[in-house]
ROLOZA-966448 format. One record per residue (C-alpha): residue number from 1; x, y, z. Coordinates in nm, 2 decimals. Layout:
+-----+--------+--------+--------+
| num |     px |     py |     pz |
+-----+--------+--------+--------+
| NUM |      X |      Y |      Z |
...
+-----+--------+--------+--------+
This chain:
+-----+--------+--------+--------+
| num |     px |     py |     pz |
+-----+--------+--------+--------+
|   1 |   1.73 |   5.70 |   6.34 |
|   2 |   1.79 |   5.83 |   6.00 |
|   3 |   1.51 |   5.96 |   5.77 |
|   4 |   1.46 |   5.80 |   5.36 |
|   5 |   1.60 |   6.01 |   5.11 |
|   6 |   1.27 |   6.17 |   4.99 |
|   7 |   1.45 |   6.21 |   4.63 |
|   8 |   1.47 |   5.85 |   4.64 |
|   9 |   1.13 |   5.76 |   4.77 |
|  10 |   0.97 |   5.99 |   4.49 |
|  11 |   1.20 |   5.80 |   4.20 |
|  12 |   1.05 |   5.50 |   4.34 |
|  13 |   0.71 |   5.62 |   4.33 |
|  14 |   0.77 |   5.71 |   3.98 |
|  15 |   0.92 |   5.41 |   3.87 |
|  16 |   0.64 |   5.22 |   4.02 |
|  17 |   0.35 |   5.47 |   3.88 |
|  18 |   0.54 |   5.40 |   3.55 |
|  19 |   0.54 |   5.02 |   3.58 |
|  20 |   0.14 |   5.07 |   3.66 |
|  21 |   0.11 |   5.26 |   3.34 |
|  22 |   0.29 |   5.04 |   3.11 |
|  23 |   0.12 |   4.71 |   3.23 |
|  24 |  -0.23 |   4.85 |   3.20 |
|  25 |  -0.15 |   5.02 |   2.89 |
|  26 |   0.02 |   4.64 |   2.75 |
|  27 |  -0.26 |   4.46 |   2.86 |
|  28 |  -0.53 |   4.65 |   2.66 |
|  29 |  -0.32 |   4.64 |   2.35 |
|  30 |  -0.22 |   4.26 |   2.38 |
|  31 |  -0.58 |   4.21 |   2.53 |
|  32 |  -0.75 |   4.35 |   2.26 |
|  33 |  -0.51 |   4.18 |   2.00 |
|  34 |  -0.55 |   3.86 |   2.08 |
|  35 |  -0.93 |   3.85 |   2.14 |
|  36 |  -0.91 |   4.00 |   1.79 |
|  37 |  -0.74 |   3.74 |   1.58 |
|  38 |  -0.89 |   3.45 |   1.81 |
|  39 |  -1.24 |   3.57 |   1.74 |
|  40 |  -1.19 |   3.59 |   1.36 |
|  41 |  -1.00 |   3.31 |   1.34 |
|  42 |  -1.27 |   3.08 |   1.55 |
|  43 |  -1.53 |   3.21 |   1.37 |
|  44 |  -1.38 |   3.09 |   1.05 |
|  45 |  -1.26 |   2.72 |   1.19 |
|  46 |  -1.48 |   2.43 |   1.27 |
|  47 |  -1.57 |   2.35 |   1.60 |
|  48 |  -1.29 |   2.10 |   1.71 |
|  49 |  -1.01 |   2.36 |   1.57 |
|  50 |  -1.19 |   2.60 |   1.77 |
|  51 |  -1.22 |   2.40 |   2.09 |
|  52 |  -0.82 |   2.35 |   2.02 |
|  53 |  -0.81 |   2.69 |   2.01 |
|  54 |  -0.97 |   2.77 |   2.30 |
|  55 |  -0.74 |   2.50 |   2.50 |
|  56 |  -0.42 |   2.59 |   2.38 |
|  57 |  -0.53 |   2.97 |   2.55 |
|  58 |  -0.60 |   2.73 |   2.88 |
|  59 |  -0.24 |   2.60 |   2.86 |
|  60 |  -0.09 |   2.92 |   2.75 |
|  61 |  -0.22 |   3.06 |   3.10 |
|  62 |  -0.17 |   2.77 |   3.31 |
|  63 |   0.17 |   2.76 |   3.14 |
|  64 |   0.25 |   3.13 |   3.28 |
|  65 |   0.11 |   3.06 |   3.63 |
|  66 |   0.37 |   2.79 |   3.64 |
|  67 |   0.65 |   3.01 |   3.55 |
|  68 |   0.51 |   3.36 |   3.80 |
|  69 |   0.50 |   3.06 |   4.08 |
|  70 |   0.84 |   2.94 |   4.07 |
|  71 |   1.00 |   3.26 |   4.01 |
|  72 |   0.87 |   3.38 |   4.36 |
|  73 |   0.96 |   2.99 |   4.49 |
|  74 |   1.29 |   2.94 |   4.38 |
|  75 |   1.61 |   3.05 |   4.55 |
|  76 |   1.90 |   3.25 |   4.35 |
|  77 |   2.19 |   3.05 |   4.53 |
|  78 |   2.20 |   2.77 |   4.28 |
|  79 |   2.22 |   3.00 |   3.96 |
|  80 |   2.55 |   3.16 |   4.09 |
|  81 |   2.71 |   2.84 |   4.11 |
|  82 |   2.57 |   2.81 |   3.75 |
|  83 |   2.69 |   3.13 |   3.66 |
|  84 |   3.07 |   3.06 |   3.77 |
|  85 |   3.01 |   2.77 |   3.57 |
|  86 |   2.90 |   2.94 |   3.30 |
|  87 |   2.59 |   2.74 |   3.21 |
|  88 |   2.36 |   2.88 |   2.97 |
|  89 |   2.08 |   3.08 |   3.08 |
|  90 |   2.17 |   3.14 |   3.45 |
|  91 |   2.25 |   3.51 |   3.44 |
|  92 |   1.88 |   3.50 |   3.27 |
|  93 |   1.75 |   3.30 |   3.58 |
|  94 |   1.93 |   3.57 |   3.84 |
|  95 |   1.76 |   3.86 |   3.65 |
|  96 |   1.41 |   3.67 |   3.65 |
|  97 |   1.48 |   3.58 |   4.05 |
|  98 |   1.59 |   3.96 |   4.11 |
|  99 |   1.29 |   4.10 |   3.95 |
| 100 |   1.04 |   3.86 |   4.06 |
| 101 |   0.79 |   4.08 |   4.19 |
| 102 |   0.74 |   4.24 |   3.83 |
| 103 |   0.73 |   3.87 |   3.64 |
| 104 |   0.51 |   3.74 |   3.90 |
| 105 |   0.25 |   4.05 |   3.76 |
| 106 |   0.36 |   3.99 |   3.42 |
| 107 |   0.29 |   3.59 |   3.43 |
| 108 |  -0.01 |   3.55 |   3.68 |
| 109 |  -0.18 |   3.88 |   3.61 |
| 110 |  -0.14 |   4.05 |   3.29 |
| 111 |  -0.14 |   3.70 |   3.12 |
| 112 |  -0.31 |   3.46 |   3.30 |
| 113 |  -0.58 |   3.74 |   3.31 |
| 114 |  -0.58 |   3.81 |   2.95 |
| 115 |  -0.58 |   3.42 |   2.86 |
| 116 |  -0.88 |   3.42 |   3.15 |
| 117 |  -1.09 |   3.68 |   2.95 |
| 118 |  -0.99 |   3.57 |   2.58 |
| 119 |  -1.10 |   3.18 |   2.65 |
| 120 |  -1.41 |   3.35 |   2.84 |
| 121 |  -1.49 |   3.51 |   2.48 |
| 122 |  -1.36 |   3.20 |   2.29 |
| 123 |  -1.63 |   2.95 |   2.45 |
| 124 |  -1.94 |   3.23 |   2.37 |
| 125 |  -1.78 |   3.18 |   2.02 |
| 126 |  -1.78 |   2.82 |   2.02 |
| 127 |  -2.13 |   2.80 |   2.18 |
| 128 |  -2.25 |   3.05 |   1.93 |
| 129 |  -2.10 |   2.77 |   1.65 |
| 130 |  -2.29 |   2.46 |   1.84 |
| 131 |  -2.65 |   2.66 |   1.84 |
| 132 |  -2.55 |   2.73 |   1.48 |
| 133 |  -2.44 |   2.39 |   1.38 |
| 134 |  -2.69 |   2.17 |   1.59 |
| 135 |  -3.06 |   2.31 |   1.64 |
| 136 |  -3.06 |   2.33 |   1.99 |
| 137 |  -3.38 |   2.42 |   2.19 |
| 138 |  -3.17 |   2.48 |   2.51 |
| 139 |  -2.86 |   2.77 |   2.47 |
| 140 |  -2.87 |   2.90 |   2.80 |
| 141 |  -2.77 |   2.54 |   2.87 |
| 142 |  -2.49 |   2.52 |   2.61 |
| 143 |  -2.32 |   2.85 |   2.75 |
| 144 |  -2.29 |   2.73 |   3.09 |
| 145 |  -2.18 |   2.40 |   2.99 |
| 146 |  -1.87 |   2.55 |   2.78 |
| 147 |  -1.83 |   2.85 |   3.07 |
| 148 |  -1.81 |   2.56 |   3.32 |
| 149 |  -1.57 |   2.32 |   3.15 |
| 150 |  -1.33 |   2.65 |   3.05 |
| 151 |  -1.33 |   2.74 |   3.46 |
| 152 |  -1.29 |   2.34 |   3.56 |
| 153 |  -0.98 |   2.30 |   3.34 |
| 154 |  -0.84 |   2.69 |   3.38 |
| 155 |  -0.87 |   2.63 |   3.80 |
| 156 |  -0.77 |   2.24 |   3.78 |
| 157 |  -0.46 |   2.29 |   3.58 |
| 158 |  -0.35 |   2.62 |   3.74 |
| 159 |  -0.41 |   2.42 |   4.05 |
| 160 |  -0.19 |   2.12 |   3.93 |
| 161 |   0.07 |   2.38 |   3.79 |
| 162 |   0.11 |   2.58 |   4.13 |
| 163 |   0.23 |   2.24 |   4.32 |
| 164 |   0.49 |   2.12 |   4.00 |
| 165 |   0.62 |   2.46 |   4.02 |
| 166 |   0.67 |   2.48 |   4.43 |
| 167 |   0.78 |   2.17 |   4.41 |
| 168 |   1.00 |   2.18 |   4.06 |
| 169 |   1.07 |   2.60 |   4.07 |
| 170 |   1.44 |   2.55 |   4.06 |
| 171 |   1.45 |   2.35 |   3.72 |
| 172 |   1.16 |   2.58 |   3.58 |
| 173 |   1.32 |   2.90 |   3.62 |
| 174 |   1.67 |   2.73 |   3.49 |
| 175 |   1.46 |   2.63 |   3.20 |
| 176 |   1.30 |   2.99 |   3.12 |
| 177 |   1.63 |   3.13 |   3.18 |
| 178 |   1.78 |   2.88 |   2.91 |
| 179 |   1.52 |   2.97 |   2.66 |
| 180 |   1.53 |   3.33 |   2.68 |
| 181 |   1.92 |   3.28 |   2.69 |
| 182 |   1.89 |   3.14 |   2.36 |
| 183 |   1.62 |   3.37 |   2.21 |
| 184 |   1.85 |   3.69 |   2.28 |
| 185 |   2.09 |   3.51 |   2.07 |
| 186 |   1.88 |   3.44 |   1.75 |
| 187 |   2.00 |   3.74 |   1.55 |
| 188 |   2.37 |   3.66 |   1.62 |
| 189 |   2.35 |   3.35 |   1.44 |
| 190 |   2.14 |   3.52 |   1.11 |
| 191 |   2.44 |   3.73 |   1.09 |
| 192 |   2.71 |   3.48 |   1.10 |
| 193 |   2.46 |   3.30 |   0.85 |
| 194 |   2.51 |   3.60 |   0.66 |
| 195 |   2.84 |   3.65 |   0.69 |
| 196 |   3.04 |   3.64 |   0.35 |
+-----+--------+--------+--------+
């Protein structure tokens, strides 16, 4: 019975102390970011641009559930026969499939939990804007309302989402992998633009 490499184990301990690092160091930076410019930006919008505000966070992080779901559903198999083919986007899908641990954390945690905490913030903003807009003798009530209908349609559509992407993952991640595919290429075609 042969013994791990214990160079090896400790280069995966620091790769994974590393990771640790960089996702709780990105998530207080983005975190902090975008509670910034939604707060300012709510507080200076009426209350149906801010309730559209507030749900286009709820999509945002049902929208990442969907993707961190199907990434750890979907099986690499079909993206090599893709990739012979050379279809756009599936040598995107095998790197998502091969490192699906890391953007299952990226997707459900460090986003869906920032999109949980930044529409937790949003809805005291908007309830703050109600109290201020319509004399209301009850705000205890008001919070809780907006509180509960933010948790009803973060839960219900993340719980909608996980099914469509068990059931869909294959087509998701080939759609991911597409759009990333042709973000990476973006500056090639500004510099045949600008090509004399």
């Amino acid at each position: 019975m042969s013994k791990s490499d214990p160079s090896s184990s400790k280069k995966e301990r620091n790769k994974t102390i590393r990771w640790v690092v960089t996702i709780f160091l990105s998530t207080i930076v983005i975190s902090g970011t975008i509670s910034f410019v939604s707060d300012a930006v709510m507080e200076s919008s009426n209350i149906l641009v801010a309730f559209l505000i507030l749900l286009s966070i709820v999509l945002v992080g049902i929208l990442f559930d969907v993707i961190g779901v199907a990434v750890t559903s979907a099986d690499e198999k079909p993206f090599h026969s893709m990739a012979a083919r050379k279809v756009p986007g599936s040598m995107e899908a095998i790197s998502l499939l091969r490192n699906a641990e890391r953007v299952s954390s990226i997707c459900n945690d460090v986003v869906g939990d920032i999109c949980g905490v930044v529409s937790g913030s949003a809805s005291a903003t908007i309830a703050a804007q109600v109290l201020r807009n319509f004399d209301s003798s009850m705000p205890q009530l008001i919070s809780l309302i907006m509180s509960a209908l933010v948790a009803g349609l973060t839960v219900g559509g993340k719980a909608v989402g996980k099914t469509f992407a068990i059931k869909s993952c294959t087509q998701i991640v080939s759609g991911v992998g597409k759009a990333i595919h042709y973000l990476n290429h973006i500056p090639e075609l500004f510099q045949k633009k600008n090509k004399p």
